[in-house]
N, C-alpha and C positions, 0 to 999 in steps of 0.2 A: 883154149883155157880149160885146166881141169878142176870142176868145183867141186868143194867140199858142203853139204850140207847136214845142219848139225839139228835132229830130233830125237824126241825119245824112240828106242829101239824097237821097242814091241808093236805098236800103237801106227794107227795112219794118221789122226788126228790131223792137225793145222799142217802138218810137213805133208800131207798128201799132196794139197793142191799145189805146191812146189815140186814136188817129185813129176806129178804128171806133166808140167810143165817143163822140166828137164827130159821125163823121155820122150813128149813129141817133137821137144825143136833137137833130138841124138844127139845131145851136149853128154861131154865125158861130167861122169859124178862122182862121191862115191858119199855114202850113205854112211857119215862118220861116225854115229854113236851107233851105229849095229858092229863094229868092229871092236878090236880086242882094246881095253884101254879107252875105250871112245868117247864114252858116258863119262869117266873123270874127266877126259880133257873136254869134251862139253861145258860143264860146270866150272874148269876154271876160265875158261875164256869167256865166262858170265859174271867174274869173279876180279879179271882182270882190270884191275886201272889205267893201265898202258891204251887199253882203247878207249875211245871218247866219242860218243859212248858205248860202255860196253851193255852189249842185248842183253834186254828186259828180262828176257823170256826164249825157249826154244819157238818154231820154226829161228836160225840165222844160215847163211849162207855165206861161205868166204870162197871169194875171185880174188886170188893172188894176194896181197895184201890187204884187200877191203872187206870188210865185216859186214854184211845190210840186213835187220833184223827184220819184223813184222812180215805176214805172207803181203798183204797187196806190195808193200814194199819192193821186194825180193822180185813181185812177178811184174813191175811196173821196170824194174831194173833187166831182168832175164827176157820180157815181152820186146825191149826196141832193140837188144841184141841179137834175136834167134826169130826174128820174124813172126814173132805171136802178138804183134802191137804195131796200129799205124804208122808210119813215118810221120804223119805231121803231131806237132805237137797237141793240137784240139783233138784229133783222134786218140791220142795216148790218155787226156784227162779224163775225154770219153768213158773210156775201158778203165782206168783207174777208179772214175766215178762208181761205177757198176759192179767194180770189186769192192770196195766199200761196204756197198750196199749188202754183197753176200758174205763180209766179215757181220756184219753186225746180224743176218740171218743167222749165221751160224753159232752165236752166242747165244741166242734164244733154242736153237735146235740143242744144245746142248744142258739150258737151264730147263728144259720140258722135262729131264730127267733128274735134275740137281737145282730144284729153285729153291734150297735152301742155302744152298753154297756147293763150293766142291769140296771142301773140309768134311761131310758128312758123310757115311753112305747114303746106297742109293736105301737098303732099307732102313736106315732111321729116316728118311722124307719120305714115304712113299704115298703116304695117302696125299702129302702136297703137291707128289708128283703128277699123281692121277689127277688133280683140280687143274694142275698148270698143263697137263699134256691134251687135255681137254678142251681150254682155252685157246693154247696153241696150236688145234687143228680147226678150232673153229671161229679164228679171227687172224691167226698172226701169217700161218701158213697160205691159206690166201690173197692176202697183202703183198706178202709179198712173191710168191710165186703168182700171180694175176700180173703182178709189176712184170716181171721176165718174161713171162707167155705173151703179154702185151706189144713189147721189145720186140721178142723173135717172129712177131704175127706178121711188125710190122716192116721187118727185113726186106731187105731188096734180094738178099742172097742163102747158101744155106748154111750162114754160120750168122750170127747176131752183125759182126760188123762186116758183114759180105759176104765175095766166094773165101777168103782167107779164114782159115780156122786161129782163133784170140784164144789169150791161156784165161777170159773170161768163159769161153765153151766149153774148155777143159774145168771147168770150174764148175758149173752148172752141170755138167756130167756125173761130179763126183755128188753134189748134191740130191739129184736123183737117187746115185746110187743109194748114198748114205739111207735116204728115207725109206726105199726099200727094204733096205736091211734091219733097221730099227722100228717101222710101223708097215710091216708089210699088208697089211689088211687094210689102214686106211687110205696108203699109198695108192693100192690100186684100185681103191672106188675112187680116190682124189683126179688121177692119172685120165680119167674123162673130161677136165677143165683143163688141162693143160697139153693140150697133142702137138703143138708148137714146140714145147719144151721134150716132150718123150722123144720126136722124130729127132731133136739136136742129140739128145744122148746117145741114139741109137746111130747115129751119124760119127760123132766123137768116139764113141765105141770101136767102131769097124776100121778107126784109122790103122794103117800097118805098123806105125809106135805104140800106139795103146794097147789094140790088142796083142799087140806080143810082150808088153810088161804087165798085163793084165793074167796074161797065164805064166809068169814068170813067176819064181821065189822072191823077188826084188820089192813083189805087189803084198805087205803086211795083209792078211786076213782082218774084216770086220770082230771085235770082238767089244765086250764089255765093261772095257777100261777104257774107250776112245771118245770120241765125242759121238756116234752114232751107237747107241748101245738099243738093244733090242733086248725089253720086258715085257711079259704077255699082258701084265696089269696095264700099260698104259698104249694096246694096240686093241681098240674095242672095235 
């Protein structure tokens, strides 16, 4: 099957942890709105009636006639086909759980820069920025990375759900990354409470899919339109 996955073009945002997903299980893709026309036909297939329903919001991903929007979605559907998701069903809600848990991480990583809304820039919030990125390395970030490092301490294997690498690992990867990129100073004094979670990255990293879409053009550069945006005001 050849998928199409439909994101904004410039950006890694929420289509990353689908894309990474697609290239450690080598499923054919193709990266729809980075193509010519792609971004309109994006927007109308959000626009569409004919689907029921038609996606919210970009990350969707279409498998031949089917539309599945939201990323846990998408990697709950791409995980028990491409072997990134247990065969039993408890295992699957397992990892679904756990994806969850770093959707709603990743809405806070991104309001640490925008808790005013996204409607704003970042410089009209920015001194709310500084109160909220301040909070959220000194209670949220914790929380919930202590949650993960907890998990992966307590692993039997060297991926969270085993010796099998889950598009939860691939997940947790990108999250690493992301922090790095956006608070690289706090990151790495942080990076001593979590060596459970660094040794996964560094693991997910070196697989022979990643790192070769990792030095690919396929892999969108970190920038300041994404959700991982790096401002010196809020990396103290």
């Amino acid at each position: 099957m050849k998928y199409e996955l439909f994101y904004w073009p410039t950006i890694q945002g929420r289509g990353e942890y689908v894309r990474l997903a697609l290239e450690e299980a080598g499923a054919e893709y193709v990266d729809a709105a980075r193509r010519k026309g792609g971004e309109k036909r994006m927007m109308a297939m959000m626009n569409n009636r004919r689907l029921d329903p038609p996606p919210f919001a970009p990350p969707f991903l279409k498998a031949n006639k089917q539309v599945i929007a939201q990323v846990a979605n998408i990697l709950l559907y791409l995980g028990t086909r491409h072997g990134l998701a247990p065969k039993s069903e408890a295992g699957q809600l397992r990892l679904h759980q756990l994806q969850l848990t770093i959707t709603d991480f990743v809405v806070e990583i991104h309001d640490a820069h925008h808790p005013l809304g996204p409607t704003l820039y970042y410089e009209d919030q920015r001194p709310q920025a500084v109160k909220r990125s301040d909070e959220f390395w000194k209670s949220r970030v914790p929380k919930f990375l202590g949650y993960f490092e907890d998990i992966a301490a307590r692993g039997g294997g060297p991926y969270l759900d085993g010796r099998r690498v889950s598009y939860v690992d691939l997940s947790l990867f990108q999250i690493v990354e992301g922090l790095r990129y956006a608070f690289p100073k706090r990151t790495k004094r942080f990076e001593r409470n979590i060596p459970c979670l660094v040794a996964l990255h560094d693991r997910v990293g070196a697989r022979p899919n990643i790192a070769a879409y990792l030095r690919s053009e396929r892999r969108i550069p970190f920038n300041t339109d994404g959700i991982f945006r790096h401002y010196p005001a809020l990396d103290r």
